[in-house]
C-alpha positions in Angstrom: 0.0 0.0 0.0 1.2 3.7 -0.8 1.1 5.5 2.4 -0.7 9.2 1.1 -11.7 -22.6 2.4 -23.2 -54.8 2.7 -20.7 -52.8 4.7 -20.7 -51.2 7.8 -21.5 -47.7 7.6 -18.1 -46.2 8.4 -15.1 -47.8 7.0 -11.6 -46.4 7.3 -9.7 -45.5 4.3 -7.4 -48.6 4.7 -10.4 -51.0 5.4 -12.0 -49.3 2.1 -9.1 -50.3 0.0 -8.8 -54.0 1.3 -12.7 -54.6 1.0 -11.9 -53.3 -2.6 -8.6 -55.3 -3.3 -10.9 -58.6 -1.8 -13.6 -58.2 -4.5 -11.5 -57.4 -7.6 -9.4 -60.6 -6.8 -12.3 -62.5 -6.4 -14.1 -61.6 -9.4 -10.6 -60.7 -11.2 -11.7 -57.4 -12.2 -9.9 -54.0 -12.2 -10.0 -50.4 -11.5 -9.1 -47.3 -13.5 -9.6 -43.7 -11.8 -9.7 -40.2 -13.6 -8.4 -38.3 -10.3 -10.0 -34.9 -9.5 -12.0 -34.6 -12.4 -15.4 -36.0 -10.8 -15.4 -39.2 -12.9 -14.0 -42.9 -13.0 -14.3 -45.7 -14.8 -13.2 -49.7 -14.3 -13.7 -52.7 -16.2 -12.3 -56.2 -15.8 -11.9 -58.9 -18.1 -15.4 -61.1 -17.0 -18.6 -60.2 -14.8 -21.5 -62.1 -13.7 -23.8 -60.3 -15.1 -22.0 -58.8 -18.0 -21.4 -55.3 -16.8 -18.3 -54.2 -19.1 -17.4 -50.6 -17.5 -18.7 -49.4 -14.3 -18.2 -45.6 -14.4 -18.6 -43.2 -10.9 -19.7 -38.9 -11.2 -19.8 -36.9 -8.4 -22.5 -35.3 -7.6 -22.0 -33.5 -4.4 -20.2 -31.4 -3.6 -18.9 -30.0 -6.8 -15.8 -29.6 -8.1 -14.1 -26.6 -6.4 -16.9 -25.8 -3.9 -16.0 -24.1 -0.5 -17.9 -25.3 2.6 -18.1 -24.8 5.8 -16.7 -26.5 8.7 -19.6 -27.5 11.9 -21.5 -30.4 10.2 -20.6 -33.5 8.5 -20.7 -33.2 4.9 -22.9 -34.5 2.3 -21.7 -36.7 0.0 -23.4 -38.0 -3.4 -22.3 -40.0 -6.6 -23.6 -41.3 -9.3 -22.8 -44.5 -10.8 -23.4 -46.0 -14.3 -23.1 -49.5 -15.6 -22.3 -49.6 -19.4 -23.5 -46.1 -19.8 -26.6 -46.7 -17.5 -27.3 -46.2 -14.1 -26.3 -48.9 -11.9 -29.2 -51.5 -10.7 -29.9 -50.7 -6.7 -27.7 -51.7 -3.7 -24.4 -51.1 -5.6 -21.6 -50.1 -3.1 -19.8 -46.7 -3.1 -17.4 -45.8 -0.7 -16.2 -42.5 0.2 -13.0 -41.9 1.9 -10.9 -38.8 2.9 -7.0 -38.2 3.7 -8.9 -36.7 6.8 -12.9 -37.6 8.6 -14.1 -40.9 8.6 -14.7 -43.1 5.8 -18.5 -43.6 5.1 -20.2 -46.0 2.6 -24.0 -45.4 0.6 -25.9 -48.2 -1.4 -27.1 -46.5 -5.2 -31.0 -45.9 -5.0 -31.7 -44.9 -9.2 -28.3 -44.8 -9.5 -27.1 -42.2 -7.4 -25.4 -43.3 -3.8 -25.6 -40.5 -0.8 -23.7 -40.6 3.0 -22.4 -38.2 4.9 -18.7 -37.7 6.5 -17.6 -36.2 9.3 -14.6 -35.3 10.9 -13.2 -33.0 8.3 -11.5 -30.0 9.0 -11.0 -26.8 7.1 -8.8 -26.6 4.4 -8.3 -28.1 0.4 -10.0 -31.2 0.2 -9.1 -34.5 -1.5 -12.1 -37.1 -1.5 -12.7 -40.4 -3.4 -16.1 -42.5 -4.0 -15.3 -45.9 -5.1 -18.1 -47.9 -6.6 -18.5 -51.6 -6.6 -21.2 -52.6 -9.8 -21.5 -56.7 -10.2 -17.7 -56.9 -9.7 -16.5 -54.3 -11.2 -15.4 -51.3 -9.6 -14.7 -47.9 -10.7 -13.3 -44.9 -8.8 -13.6 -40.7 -9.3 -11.7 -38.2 -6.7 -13.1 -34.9 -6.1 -11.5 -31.9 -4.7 -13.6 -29.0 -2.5 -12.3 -26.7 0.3 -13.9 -26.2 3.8 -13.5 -23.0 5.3 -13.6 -22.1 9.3 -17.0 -20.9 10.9 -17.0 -17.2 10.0 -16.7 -14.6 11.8 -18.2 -10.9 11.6 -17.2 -8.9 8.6 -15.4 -6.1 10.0 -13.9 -2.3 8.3 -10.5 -1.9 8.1 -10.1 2.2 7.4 -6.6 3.4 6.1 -7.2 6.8 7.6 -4.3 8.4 5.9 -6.2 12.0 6.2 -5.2 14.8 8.5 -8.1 16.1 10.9 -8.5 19.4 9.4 -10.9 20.8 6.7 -12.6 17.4 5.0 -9.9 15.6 7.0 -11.7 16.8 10.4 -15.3 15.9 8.7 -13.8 12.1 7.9 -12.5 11.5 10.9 -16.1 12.9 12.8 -17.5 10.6 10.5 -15.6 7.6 11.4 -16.3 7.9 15.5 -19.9 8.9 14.3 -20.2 5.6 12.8 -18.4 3.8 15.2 -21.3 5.3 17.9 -24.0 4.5 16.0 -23.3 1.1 14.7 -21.6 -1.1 17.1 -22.2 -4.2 16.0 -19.6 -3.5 13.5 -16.2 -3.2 14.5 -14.5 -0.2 12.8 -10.5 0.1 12.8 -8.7 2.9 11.4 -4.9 2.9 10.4 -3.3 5.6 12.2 -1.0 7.1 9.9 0.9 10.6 10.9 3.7 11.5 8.4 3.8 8.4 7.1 4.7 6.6 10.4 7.4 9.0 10.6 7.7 11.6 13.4 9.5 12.7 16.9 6.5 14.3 18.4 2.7 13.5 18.7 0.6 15.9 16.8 -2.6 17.3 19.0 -5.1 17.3 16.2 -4.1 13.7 15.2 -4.6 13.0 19.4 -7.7 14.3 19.7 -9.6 13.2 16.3 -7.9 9.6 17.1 -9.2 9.5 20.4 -12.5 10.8 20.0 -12.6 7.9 17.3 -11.5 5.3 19.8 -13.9 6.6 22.6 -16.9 6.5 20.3 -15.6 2.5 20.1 -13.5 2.6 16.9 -10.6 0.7 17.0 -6.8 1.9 15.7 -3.6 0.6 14.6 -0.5 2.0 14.0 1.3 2.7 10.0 4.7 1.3 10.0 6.5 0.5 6.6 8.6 -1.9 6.4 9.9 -1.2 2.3 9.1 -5.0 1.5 12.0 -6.3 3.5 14.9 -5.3 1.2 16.6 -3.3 3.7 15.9 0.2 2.8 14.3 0.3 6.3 16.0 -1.3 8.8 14.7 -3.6 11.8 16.3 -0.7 14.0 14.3 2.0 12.5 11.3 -0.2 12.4 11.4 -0.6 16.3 12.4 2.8 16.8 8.8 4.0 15.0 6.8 1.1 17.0 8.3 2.6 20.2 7.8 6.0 19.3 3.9 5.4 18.7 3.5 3.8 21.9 5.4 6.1 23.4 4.0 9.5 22.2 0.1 8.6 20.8 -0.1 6.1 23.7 -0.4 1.7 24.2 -4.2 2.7 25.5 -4.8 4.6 22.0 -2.5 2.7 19.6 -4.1 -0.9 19.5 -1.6 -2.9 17.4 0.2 -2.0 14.0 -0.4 -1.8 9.9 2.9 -3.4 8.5 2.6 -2.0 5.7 4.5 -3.2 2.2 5.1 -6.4 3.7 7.0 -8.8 1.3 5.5 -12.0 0.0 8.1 -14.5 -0.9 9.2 -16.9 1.5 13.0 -15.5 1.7 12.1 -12.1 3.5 10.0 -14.3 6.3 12.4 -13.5 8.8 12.7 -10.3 8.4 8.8 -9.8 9.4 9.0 -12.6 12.1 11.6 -10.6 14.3 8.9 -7.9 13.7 6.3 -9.4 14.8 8.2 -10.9 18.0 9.1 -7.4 18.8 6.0 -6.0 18.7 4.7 -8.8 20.8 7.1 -8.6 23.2 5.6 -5.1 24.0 1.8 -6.6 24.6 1.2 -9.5 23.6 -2.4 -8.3 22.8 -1.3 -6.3 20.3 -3.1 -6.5 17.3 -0.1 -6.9 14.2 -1.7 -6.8 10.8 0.4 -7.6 7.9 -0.2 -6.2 4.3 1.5 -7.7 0.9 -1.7 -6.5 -0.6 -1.9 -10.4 -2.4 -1.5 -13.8 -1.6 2.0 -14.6 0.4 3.9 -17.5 1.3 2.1 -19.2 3.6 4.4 -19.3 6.3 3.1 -15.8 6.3 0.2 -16.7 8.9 3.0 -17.0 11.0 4.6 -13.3 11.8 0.9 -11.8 11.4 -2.2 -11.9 13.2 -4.6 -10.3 9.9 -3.2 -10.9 6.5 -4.0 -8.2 3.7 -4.2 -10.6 0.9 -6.2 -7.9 -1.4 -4.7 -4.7 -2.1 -5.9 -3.4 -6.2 -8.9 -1.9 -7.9 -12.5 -3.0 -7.6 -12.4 -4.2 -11.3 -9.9 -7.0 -10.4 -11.4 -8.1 -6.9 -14.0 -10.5 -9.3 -10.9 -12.5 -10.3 -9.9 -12.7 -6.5 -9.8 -16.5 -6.4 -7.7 -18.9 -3.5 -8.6 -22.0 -5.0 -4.8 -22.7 -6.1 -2.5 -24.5 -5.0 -0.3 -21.9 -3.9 -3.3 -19.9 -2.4 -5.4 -22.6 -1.1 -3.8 -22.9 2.6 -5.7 -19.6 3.1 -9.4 -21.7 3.2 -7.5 -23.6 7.1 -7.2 -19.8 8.6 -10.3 -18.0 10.1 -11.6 -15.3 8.0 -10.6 -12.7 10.8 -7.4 -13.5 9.5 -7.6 -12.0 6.2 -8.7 -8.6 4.9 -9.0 -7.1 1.6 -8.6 -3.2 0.8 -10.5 -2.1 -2.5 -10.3 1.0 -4.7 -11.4 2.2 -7.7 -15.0 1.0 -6.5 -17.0 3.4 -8.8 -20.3 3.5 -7.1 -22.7 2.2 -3.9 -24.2 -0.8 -6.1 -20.4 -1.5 -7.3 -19.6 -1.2 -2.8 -22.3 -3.5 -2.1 -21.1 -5.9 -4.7 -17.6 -6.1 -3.3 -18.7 -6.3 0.4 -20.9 -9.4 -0.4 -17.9 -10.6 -2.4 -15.9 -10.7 0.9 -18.2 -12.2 2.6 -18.7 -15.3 0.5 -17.2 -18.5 1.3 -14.7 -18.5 -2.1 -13.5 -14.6 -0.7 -13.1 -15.6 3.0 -12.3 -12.0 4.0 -13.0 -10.7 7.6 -12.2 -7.4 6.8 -13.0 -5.1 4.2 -13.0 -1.7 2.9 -14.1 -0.3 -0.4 -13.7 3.2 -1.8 -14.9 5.2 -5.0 -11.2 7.0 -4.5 -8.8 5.9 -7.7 -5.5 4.8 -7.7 -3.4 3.2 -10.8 -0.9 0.9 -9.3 0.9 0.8 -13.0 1.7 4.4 -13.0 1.4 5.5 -9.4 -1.2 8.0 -9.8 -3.7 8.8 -7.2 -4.3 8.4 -3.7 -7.1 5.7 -2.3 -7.1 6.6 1.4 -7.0 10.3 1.0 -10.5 10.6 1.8 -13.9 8.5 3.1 -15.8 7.4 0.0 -18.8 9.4 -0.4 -20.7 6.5 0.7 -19.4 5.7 3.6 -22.3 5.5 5.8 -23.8 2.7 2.9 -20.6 1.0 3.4 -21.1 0.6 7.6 -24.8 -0.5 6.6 -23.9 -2.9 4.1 -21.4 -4.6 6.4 -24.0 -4.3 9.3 -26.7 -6.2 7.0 -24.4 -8.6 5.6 -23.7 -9.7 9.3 -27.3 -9.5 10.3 -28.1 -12.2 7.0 -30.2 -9.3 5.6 -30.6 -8.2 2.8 -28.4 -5.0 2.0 -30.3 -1.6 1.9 -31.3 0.1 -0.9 -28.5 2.8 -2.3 -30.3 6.0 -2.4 
């Protein structure tokens, strides 16, 4: 940032597979698999009753789907038997790297259970489907994500409390007053992070915000750990907020342009220790502005994993394999910042965006303010959006499982 997810009803994966290997050696069938793309097939060299492929779909969930952790989850397949669907009582079991392996009997074809004992992150299933001796298998990847939490605002508040400034930052304690069911935090950010004396105006506005129950955290940059800021300086700034604006007002820290790669890790872990070293209820969030390393969730409590404009926040997608380790941590543990959000329609969009299961943000903020990260031009979080106050509701209604207000 620029400072200005007839067997006995539970078998375990290894009981699954011997079960399997008994019947294709007694009926000296075979197996083929088409892993993760829903399907399978199998076919042996004779069958009872003449069945020449057996093929397995899933059904549920689908491919790519992010769940939620609390219940067991359902499970359905479909099996065919040269093309058809299977005659009744045909055996499918499901089994899991992780929860316990459950088995379902095909009614029309399609063979339901229910596994529990998953827990949240990528996951790798497989249904294997026993059809007159033949057997065919289909894997299926989904992702569960944590039990959410609250969508909360993160504010960079990187406007001075004077002219608009001084009407912003009323706004944000007004808010915070009025609406406390959602948590408000503002980024505290006096000359960059930069200074050797508290400035009054900053003082009062700040605590005015934080008496009204608004939340704030300090700006410290941190240059993407090449160097060009050194851990010494970086302490020296944490110490000198908490020494001049106050530990009661200054609530934890904004580590701003935080690197991503995995080689600069240790340069934000001896951060964060320091930082907690001071309180260990200090709140240190962390902002790459995309998807890190994932030893990442290691040197910060909140992750920024969305920092760009509103036009690329529809292609914000974790399902990778470099991203996915993001659907195991609690969505209070990741926050997006959006710009370039044009209108309150275009807000409303992104905040129920975020707080979809595929976005998994906890915190959000959206602003109509432009900034083009290609050439530098602009400032995002020189001002509120002009609708602010449709942004607290959204995120009020989104919480409440309403639907979001009219934009007027």
């Amino acid at each position: 940032m620029h400072a200005f997810a007839a067997l006995p009803r539970f078998l375990n994966p290894r009981a699954a597979a011997l079960v399997l290997v008994t019947l294709l050696a007694s009926c000296g069938g075979g197996s083929g698999s088409d892993a993760g793309s829903g399907a399978g097939t199998g076919s042996g060299d004779s069958a009872p009753t003449g069945v020449g492929t057996a093929t397995v779909q899933w059904t549920t969930p689908s491919a790519g789907q992010v769940l939620t952790t609390g219940s067991p989850v359902s499970l359905g397949a479909r099996v065919l038997a040269d093309g058809a669907e299977a005659a009744n009582g045909s055996l499918v079991v499901f089994s899991a790297a992780s929860g316990t392996s459950t088995s379902g009997l095909t009614q029309a074809g399609l063979a339901t259970a229910a596994m529990a004992g998953l827990g949240a992150g990528r996951q790798q299933l497989q249904a294997v489907a026993t059809v007159s001796g033949r057997a065919a298998s289909a894997s299926q990847t989904f992702y569960l994500r944590p039990q959410p939490a609250p969508l909360q605002i993160l504010v960079p508040a990187y406007f001075y409390p004077s002219g608009g400034g001084a009407t912003a930052w009323a706004a944000l304690a007004a808010s915070a007053q009025a609406v406390p069911t959602v948590q408000i935090t503002a980024i505290l950010n006096p000359s960059n992070g930069i200074f050797s004396s508290a400035d009054a105006s900053i003082v009062r506005a700040a605590t005015r915000f934080a008496q009204a129950g608004g939340r704030l955290v300090a700006y410290v940059s941190s240059s993407y750990g090449t160097g060009t800021r050194s851990l010494a300086s970086i302490e020296a700034n944490i110490d000198n907020y908490l020494a001049l604006y106050g530990s009661g007002l200054v609530q934890g820290f904004f580590i701003d342009e935080m690197a991503a790669t995995s080689n600069r890790l240790d340069f934000y872990r001896s951060i964060y220790r320091y930082i907690k070293a001071k309180n260990p209820d200090l709140l240190v969030i962390g902002n790459p502005g995309t998807i890190p390393a994932a030893g990442y969730a290691e040197v910060a409590d909140v992750l920024t994993t969305f920092e760009d404009k509103g036009s690329a926040y529809g292609g914000y997608d974790p399902r990778t394999p470099a991203a996915d380790w993001l659907y195991g941590l609690p969505n209070s543990r990741q926050a997006s910042l959006v710009h370039n959000v044009a209108d309150c329609p275009a807000m409303q969009v992104t905040v129920q965006a975020a707080a979809s299961p595929r976005y998994q943000a906890g915190w959000i903020y959206a602003t109509s303010l432009e900034y083009e990260p290609a050439t530098g031009v602009g400032n995002p979080w020189a001002d509120l959006p002009g609708y602010w106050d449709a942004l607290v509701q959204a995120v009020r209604s989104s919480n409440a499982g309403q639907t979001l207000p009219s934009c007027t």
